[in-house]
N, C-alpha and C positions, 0 to 999 in steps of 0.2 A: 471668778472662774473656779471650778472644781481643784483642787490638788491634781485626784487623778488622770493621768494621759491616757488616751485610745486611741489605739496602733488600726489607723483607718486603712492602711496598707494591707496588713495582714489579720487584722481582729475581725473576732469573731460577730457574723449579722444574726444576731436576736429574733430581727423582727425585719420581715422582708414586705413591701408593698408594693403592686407594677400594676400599673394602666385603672387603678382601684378609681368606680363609679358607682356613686346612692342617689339614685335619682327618685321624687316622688313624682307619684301620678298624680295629677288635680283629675277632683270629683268635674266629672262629664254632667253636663246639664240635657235636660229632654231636646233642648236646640239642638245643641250640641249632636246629641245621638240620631235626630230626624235629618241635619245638611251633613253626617257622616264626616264631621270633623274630625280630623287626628288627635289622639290620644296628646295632651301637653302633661311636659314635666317637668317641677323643680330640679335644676341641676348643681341640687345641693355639694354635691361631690363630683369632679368630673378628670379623669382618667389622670389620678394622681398616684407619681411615684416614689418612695424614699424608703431608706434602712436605718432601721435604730440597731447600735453596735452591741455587744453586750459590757454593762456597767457602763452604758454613756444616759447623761441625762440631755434627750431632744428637744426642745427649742419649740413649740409651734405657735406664730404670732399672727395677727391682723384686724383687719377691722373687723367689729360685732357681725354677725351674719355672717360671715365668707367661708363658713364650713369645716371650722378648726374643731367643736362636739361634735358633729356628724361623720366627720372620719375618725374622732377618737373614741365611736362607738361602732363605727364598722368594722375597725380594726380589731375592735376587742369581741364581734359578734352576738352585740346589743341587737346590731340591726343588721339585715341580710343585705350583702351588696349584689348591687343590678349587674356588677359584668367586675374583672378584675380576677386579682391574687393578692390572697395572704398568707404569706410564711411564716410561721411561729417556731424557731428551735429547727428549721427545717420542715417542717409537717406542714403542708397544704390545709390551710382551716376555712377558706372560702366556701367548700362546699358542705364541710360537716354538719350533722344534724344528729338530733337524738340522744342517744347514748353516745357516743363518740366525743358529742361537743361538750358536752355534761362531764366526762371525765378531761378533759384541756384545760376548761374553767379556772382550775384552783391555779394553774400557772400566770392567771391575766386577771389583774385585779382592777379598780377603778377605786381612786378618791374625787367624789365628786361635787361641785362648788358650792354648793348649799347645804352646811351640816346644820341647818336648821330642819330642813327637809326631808335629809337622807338616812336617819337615825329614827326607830321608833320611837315614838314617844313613850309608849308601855310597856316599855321593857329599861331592866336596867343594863347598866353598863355593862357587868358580868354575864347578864346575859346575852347580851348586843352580840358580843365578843364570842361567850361559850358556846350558844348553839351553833356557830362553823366551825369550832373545833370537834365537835359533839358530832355532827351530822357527817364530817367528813373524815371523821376517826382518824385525826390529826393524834391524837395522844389519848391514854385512855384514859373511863371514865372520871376516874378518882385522882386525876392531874388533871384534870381540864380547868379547875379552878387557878391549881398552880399557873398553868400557864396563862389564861387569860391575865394574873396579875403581872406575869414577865413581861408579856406583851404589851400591857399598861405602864407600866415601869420606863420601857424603852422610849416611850411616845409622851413621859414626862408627869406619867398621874400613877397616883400614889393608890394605894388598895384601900384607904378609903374614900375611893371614887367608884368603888364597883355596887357597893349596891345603890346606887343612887339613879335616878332616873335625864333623862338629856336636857330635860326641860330647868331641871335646877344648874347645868354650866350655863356658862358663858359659849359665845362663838367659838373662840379661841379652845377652849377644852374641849365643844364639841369632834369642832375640826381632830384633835388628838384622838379622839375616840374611833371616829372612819378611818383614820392613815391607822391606828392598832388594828381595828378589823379587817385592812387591807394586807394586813403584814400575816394576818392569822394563820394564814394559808401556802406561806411561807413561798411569794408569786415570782417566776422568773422574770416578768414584768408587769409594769404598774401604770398605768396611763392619770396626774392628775389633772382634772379640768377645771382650770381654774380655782385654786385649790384655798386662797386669799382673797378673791375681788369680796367675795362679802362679809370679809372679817374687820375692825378698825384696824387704821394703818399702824397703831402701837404694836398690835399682836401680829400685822402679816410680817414683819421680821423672825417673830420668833418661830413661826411654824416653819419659815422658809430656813432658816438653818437648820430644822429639825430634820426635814426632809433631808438636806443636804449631808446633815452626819449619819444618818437611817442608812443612807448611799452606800456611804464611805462604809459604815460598818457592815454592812449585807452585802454589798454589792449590786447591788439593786439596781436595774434598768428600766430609765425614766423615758413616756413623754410627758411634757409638762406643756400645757397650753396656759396663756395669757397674751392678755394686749397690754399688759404693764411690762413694757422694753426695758426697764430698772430691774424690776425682776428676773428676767430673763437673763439679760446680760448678767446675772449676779451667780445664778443656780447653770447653767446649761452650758455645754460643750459645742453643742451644734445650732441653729438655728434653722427653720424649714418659715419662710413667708406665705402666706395665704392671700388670695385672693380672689372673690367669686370663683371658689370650689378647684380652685386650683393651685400649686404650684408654682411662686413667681421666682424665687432665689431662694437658695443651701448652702450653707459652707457655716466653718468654723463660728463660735460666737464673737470673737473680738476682732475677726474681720469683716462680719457682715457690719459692727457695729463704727469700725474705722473709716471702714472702703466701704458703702454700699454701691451696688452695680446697677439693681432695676430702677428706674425713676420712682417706685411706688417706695421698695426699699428705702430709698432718698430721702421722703417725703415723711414717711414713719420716724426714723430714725432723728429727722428734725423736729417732728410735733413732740418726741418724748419730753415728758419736763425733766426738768433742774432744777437742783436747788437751790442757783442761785435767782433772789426776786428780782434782783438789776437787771437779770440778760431777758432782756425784750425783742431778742433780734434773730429771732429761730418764724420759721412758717407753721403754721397749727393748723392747716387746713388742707386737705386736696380740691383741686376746684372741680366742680359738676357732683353730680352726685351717683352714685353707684346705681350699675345698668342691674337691669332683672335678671334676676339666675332662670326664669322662665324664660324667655329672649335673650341670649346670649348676642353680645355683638359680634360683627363677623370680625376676622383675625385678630388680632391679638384682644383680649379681651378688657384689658387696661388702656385702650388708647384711646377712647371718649375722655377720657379725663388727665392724659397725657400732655405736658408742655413740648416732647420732642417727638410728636408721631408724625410717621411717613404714610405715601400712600403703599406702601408694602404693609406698616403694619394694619393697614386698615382692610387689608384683603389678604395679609397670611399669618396665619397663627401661628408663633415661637415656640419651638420645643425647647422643654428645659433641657439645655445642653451645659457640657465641663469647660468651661473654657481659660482655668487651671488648673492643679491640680486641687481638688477636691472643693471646688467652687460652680457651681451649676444656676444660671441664669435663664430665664425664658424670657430674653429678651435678643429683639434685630439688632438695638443700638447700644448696649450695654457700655456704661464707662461715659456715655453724651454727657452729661451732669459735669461741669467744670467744679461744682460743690461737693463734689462725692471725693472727699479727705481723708 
């Protein structure tokens, strides 16, 4: 867990999100268009709510697909959401455009999972870095070198890494290079998506304390998405559970990770590995397989693959409600699980 405490009582909300919806539209076929079918849509994202504090690093977990990138590009206005609100600092950014969303920018940064990918290849490092200090007249011309090397420095590479191009590091160095260009801009929040799954497990330790002291020393306000609950549990204050585009359990990290409340929660928290090879006696599997985010099932949307659903949950869908303080479950039976320790 973080050093730092966040006063969830009275601290300050960063980053506000309520009823937030990305839905795609599927390409309509000439059938389609001739028997005047209704328009269908991935409902990658669907009427999701939560606050990141400021200087807390968020939590977001679940299974592959369930729309943890999706809302952490809606958020940051990667991508325009179908219905909803986001708050940034205050400032309504849902509907911005143009110039407006162009000057917000430099406050909301993204490290994104693939620094094989997300780095030019033809450019070098100094320059990766300098042209947003450059373009955004972060400092002037003649310290723009200086700083691109500070901001190097911080993130563990040394200045002679700057004129070198991405293709001669390693993962691990790459990764350092996107979290210095994400810092460049000196952002009041930072969204990483999955910021380790495609580094070797040698080096996702070290980036992950780097992150973590980057934190401590900035102040920095995280979401951080992964399906590695080792990670999580290690880096974040809060956690936020996902599942099919929504919402399933909130609260603190080391209680959702103690007590979990939703059966899915339950279920995750047991597939997590260990490091011990003798313990054989954990579940690795949820049974069924996950429903179409195009055909949503009717109420609750986890109970096709649920061992405790009613016929309530199978005709009314759960709002995420508090049902301690700072503990919000979207479940009818919360607590069922005689396993949930």
């Amino acid at each position: 867990m973080p050093s730092n405490k966040i006063d969830y009582q009275n601290g300050e909300k960063l980053v506000e999100v309520k009823d937030l919806c990305k839905w795609f539209a599927l390409k309509r076929t000439v059938a389609d268009a001739v028997t005047r079918k209704p328009v269908r849509y991935v409902k990658a994202v669907d009427h999701v709510s939560l606050d990141v504090y400021r200087g807390e690093c968020l939590g977001l977990v679940g299974e592959s697909g369930c729309g943890k990138s999706t809302l952490a590009r809606t958020i940051i206005r990667l991508y325009d959401p179908t219905s909803g609100s986001i708050r940034v600092g205050g400032t309504e950014i849902s509907t911005l455009k143009g110039k407006a969303l162009r000057e917000l920018r430099p406050q909301m940064q993204m490290i994104f999972q693939d620094p094989y990918s997300s780095l030019d290849p033809r450019m070098t490092v100094e320059d990766i870095i300098g042209e947003i200090l450059q373009v955004h007249k972060i400092v002037e011309k003649d310290k723009v070198l200086e700083r691109t090397h500070e901001l190097m420095s911080m993130c563990g590479l040394t200045a002679d890494y700057g004129p070198r191009y991405p293709g001669e590091f390693s993962g691990g160095q790459r990764q350092r290079v996107g979290i210095a260009r994400a810092l460049a801009l000196d952002p009041k929040f930072i969204i990483a998506d999955e910021p380790v799954s495609a580094l070797d497990v040698s080096i996702q330790a070290q980036i992950i304390n780097l992150l973590g002291d980057l934190q401590q020393q900035l102040g920095l306000t995280i979401l951080f998405i992964s399906h590695d609950l080792r990670v999580v549990r290690y880096i974040t204050h809060r956690v936020a559970v996902m599942y099919l585009g929504s919402v399933m359990e909130l609260g603190e990290t080391e209680a959702i990770f103690s007590k979990p409340y939703h059966p899915y929660t339950q279920v995750l928290t047991k597939a997590a590995p260990v490091m011990n090879p003798l313990d054989r006696s954990r579940e690795y599997a949820i049974e069924g397989e996950t429903p179409s985010p195009i055909n949503m099932p009717t109420g609750c949307r986890f109970h096709p693959r649920c061992t405790h659903c009613t016929q309530k949950c199978r005709e009314q869908a759960p709002e995420l409600r508090e049902i301690e303080p700072g503990r919000f479950v979207a479940c009818h039976h919360p607590l069922r699980d005689s396993d949930a320790t």
